[in-house]
Every structure is written in C-alpha cells, then in structure tokens.
C-alpha positions as CSV (number, residue, x, y, z in Angstrom):
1,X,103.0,93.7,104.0
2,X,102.5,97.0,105.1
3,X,104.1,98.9,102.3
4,X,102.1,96.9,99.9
5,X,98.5,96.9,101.8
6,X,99.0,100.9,101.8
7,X,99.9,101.5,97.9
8,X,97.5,98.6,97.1
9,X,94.8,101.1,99.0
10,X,95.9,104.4,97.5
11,X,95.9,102.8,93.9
12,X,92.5,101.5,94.8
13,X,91.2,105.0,96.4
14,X,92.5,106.8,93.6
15,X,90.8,104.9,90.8
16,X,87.5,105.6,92.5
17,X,88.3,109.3,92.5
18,X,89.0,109.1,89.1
19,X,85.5,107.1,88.3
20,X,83.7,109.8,90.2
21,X,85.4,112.5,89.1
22,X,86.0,112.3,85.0
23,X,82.4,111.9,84.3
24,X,82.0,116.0,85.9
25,X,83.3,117.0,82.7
26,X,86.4,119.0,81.9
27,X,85.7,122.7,83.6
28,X,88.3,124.2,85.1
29,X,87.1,123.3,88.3
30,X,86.9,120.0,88.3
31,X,90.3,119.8,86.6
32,X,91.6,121.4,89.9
33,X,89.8,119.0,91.8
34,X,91.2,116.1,90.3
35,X,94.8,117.7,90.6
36,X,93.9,118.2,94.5
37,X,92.8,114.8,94.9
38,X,95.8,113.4,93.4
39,X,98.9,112.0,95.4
40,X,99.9,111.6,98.7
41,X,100.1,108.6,100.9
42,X,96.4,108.1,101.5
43,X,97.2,107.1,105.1
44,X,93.6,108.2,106.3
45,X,91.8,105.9,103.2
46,X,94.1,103.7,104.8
47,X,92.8,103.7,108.2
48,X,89.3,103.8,107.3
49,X,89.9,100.2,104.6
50,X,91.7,98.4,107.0
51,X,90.1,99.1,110.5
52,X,86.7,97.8,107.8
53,X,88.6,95.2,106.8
54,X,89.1,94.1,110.7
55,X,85.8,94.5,111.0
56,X,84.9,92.1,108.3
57,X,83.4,95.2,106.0
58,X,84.3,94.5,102.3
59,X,86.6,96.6,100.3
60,X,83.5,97.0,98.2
61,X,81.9,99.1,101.0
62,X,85.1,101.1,102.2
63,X,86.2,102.2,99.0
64,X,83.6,104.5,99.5
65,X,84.5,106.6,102.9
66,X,88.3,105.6,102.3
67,X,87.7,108.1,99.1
68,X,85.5,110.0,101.2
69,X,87.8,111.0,103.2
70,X,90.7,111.7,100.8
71,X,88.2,114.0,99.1
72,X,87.6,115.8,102.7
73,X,92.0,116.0,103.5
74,X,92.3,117.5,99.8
75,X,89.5,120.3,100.1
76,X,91.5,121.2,103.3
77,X,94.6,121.2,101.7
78,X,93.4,123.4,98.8
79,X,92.1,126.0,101.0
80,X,94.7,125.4,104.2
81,X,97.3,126.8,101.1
82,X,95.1,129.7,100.2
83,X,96.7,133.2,100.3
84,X,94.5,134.3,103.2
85,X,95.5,130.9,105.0
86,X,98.8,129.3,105.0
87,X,99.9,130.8,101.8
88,X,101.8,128.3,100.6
89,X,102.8,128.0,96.6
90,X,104.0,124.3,96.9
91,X,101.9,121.3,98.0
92,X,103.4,117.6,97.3
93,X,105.9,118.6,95.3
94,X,103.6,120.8,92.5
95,X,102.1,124.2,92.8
96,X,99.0,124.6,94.4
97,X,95.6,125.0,93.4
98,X,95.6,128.9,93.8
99,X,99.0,129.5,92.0
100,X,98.5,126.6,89.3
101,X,95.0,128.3,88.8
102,X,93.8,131.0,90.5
103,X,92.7,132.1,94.0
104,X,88.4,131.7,92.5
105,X,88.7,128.1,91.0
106,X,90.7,127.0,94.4
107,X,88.3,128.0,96.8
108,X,85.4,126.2,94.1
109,X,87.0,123.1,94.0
110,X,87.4,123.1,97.6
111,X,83.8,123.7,98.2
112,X,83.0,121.0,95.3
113,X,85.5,118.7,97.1
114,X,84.2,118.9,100.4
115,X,80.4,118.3,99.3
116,X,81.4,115.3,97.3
117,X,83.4,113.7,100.3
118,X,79.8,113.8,101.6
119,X,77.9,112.3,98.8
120,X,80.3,109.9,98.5
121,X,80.2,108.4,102.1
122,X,76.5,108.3,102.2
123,X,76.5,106.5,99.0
124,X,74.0,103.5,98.6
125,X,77.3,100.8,98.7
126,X,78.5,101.8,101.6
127,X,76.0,100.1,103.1
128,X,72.5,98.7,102.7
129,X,71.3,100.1,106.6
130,X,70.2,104.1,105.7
131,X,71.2,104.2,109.9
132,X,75.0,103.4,109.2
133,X,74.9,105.6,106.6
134,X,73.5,108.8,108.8
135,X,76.2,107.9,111.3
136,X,78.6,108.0,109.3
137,X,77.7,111.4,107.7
138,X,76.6,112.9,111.1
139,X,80.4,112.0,112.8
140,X,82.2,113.1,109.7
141,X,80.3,116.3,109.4
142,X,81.3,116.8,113.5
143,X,85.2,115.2,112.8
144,X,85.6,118.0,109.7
145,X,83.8,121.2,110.7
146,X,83.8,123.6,114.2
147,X,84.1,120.5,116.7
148,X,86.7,119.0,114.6
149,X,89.3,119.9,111.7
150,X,88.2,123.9,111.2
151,X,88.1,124.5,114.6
152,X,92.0,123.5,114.9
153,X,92.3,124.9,111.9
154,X,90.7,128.4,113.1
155,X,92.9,128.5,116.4
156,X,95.8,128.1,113.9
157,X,95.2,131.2,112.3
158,X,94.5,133.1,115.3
159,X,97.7,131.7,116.9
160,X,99.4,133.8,114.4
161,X,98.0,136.7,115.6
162,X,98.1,136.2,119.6
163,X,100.2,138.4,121.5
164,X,102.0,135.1,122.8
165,X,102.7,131.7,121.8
166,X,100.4,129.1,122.8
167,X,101.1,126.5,125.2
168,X,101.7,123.0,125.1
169,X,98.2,122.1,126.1
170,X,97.0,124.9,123.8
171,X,98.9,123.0,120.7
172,X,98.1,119.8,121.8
173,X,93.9,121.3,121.6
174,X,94.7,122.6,118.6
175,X,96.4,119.6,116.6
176,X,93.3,117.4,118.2
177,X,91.4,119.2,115.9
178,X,93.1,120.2,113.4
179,X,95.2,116.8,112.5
180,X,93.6,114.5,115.2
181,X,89.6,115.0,114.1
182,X,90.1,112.9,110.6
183,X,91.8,110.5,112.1
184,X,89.6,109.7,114.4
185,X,86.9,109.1,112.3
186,X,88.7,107.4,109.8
187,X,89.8,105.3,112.1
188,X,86.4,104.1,113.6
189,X,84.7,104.4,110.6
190,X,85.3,100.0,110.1
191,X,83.9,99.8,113.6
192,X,80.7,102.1,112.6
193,X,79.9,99.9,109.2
194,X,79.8,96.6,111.3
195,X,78.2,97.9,114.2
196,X,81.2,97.6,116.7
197,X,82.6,99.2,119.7
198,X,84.7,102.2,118.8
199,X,86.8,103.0,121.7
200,X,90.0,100.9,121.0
201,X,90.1,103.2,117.7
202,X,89.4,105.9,118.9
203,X,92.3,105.7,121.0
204,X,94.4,104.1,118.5
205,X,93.7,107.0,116.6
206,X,94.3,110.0,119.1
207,X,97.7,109.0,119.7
208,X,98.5,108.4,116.1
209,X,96.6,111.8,115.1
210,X,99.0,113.9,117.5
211,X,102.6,111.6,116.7
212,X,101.5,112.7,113.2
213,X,101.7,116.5,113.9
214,X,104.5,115.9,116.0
215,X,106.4,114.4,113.1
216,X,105.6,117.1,111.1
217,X,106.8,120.1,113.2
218,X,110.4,117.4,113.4
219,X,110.4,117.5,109.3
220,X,109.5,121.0,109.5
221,X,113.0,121.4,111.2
222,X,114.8,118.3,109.7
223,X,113.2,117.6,107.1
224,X,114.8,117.6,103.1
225,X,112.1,119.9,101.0
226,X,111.8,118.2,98.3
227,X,110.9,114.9,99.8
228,X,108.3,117.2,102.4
229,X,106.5,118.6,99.2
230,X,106.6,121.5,100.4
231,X,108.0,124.7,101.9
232,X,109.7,123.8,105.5
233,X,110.6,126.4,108.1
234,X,107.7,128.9,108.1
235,X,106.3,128.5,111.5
236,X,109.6,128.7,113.1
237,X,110.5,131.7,111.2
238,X,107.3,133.1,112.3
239,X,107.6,133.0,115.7
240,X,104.9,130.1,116.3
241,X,104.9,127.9,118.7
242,X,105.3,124.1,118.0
243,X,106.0,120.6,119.8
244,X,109.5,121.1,119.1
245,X,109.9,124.5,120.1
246,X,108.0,124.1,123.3
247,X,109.6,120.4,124.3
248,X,113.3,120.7,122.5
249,X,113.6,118.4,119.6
250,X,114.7,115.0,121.6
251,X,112.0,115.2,124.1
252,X,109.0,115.8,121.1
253,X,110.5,112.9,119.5
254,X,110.2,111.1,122.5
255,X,106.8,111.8,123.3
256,X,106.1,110.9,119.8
257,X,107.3,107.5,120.1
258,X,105.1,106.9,123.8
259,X,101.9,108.1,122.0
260,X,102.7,105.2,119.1
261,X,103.3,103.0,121.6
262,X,100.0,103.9,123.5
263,X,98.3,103.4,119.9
264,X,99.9,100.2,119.5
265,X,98.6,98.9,122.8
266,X,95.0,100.2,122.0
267,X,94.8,97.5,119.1
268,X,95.8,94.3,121.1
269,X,92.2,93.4,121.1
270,X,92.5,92.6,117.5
271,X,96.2,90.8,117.4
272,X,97.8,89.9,114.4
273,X,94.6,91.0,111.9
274,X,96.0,94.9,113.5
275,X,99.4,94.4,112.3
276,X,99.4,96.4,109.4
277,X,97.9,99.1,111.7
278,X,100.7,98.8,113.7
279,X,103.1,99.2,111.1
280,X,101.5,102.4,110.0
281,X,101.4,103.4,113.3
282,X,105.6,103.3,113.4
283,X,105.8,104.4,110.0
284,X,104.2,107.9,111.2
285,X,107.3,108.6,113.2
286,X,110.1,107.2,110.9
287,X,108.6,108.9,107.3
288,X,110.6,111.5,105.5
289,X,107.7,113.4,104.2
C-alpha cells in the first residue's frame, strides 16, 4: 500500500510540474529547471498529500503544495551542488545542473525554482480561504529561508571551516534546519488546509526529519554509489563531523530507529488512516538511497 500510495504521488506531482513548467518555453533555463525537478522519491510531496488526505483535503488541493514543495527541495539541490557549495558533479544518478549546463543557468533555475514553489502554493486551488493560503506561504517562507533550511544549510558551510568539529547538539541544530525545516512543514501542511491542530505532525515530523539525516550520514559510509546517486564519502574524507562519527555507527543507527518510533507514536491519534505514514516513516531507515 505504501509503495504504491508513494509512486502513485510522485507520478501525480510530477505531471503537475510538467503542466506548470512546459508552457515557460524552451530557454535554457527552464530546461534546467525541469531536469532539477525531475526524479527522486518525492517523500516530502508525500507527506504534504497524505497528512491532507487525513485531513480530508482533496488531492485536487494538495497537488499544489506537494509540487510546491518538490519545486522548493530541487532549487536547494541545484545550488546545495554548486561549486561554491557542496561541489558535487553527480545528483540522482545524472550530472548536475552546473556541470550539465553551466555554473549561470544553475544558480537561475534555482532562483526561478524557488519563486515558483511560492506561486504555486499560494495558487487559487489550494484553497478557496486567501487566510490558508497566507499561512501556508508565511510557514514555508520561515521552514525554507534563515529560521529554517538556509540557516542549516549556512552552519554547514561554516562547519567546514571551524577550527573543530561540531558537536552532537551542534549537528543535531544544524540538520533541524537544514533536513528537518521541510519536513516539518510538509508535514503539517494537511493539518493547515483543514484548519487542524498541528502538533502531532510536527512531531511526527521532527523525528522523521533527523532519522532522515541520520540515514544519510549511514549511506554515506555504507552506502552502494550508484543506488545513492551520488558521490559517498566526502564529509568523512573531510574531516566533518557527522551522527556516525560522533555516536559510532551502531549507536546512530540505533538512535535512528527511537526517533521513528517516537514519530510513529506521534500519529496514533489518527490510527489506521496514518498507516501509510508509518510505513514511510520505517522506510526512511531501511532505504538504500
């Protein structure tokens, strides 16, 4: 059910990106932007169409921040693998934006990415109350900028710099913002549509956000490159500190599984409608990529 629910969503999110994005035209731009926005497992579309769905939101209305949000986790992508960034050359198993164009177009279509994500969730379907709509853009514009996702992502980059490795807490901070922000509000975004409490998402979705990151610093060490999509090994070559090098890989693993059980627990108010959430929830700390 699971499996099915989440290609049946990714199939869905990415034929609305499509019908946004061909009418733009053929520029090199938006040719990179439609590369970006291609692929990948659409978990946080995911999260944002089913936590609607509990909600009783139709997928009418959540295609729209589900492909919102995709839009948002691509731009970051694009310029997270910039050379003054990350500097990566691979990203889900192709060359990235910069290498496949050039360094110009990638930071455009970034840019052009992250203002549709916005136009998209404060689109007219979302919902017919302007109010929902605001809240929605005001959280996501606090979930992807300095409170949220660059803010982790800027105590990244000056990680790499520092004259030692951060701390547990320090990572943990970091990957609340980095990782953590988008989940969050894709997570609550069903509760926002329909008006609803969103505390049991929100801590649904912290645990998930960080057993995420943890996963990936495992993969990073474990993990087969060319399922991973991309180049494994950097931060440990560069000295960084990570979940598994501060806690040993068993114990990260470990703490992994007690934040997915945490998240589990978070969604009993919803029983068996949650399940799928549940199962994406254990999926996060048994993928290969």
């Amino acid at each position: 059910m699971f499996k099915s629910r989440l290609m049946d969503c990714a199939a869905q999110v990415q034929l609305h990106l499509d019908s946004v994005l061909v009418p733009m035209g053929d520029l090199p731009v938006v040719q990179a932007m439609r590369y970006a926005s291609h692929g990948g497992k659409r978990l946080r579309a995911f999260l944002v169409m089913e936590s609607a769905r509990i909600h009783g939101i139709s997928d009418a209305q959540s295609i729209w921040p589900a492909a919102a949000i995709e839009a948002m986790h691509a731009y970051s992508l694009v310029h997270d693998d910039l050379p003054c960034m990350d500097d990566d050359d691979m990203r889900r198993g192709q060359p990235t934006v910069h290498v496949k164009w050039d360094y110009a177009t990638a930071v455009l279509a970034g840019d052009a990415l992250q203002t549709l994500a916005f136009e998209m969730v404060c689109h007219p379907e979302v919902s017919s109350d302007p109010a929902v709509r605001a809240e929605l853009a005001l959280t996501f514009a606090r979930a992807a900028g300095a409170q949220g996702m660059v803010l982790g992502q800027a105590l990244d980059m000056a990680a790499e710099t520092a004259d030692t490795p951060l701390t547990l807490a320090e990572i943990t901070h970091l990957q609340e913002g980095k990782t953590g922000a988008l989940f969050g509000w894709s997570a609550q975004a069903g509760a926002r549509m329909a008006g609803a409490d969103t505390k049991p998402w929100a801590t649904y979705a912290a645990g998930l956000g960080l057993a995420f990151q943890i996963w990936d610093d495992v993969l990073d060490i474990e993990g087969d490159a060319a399922k991973v999509g991309k180049t494994l090994g950097k931060d440990s070559a560069a000295g960084k500190a990570t979940f598994v090098s501060l806690l040993g890989m068993d114990a990260a693993k470990a703490r992994a599984q007690e934040l997915i059980d945490e998240s589990c627990a978070a969604l009993d108010p919803f029983g068996e409608q949650a399940e799928t959430l549940r199962d994406l929830a254990r999926f996060v700390i048994a993928r290969e990529s």
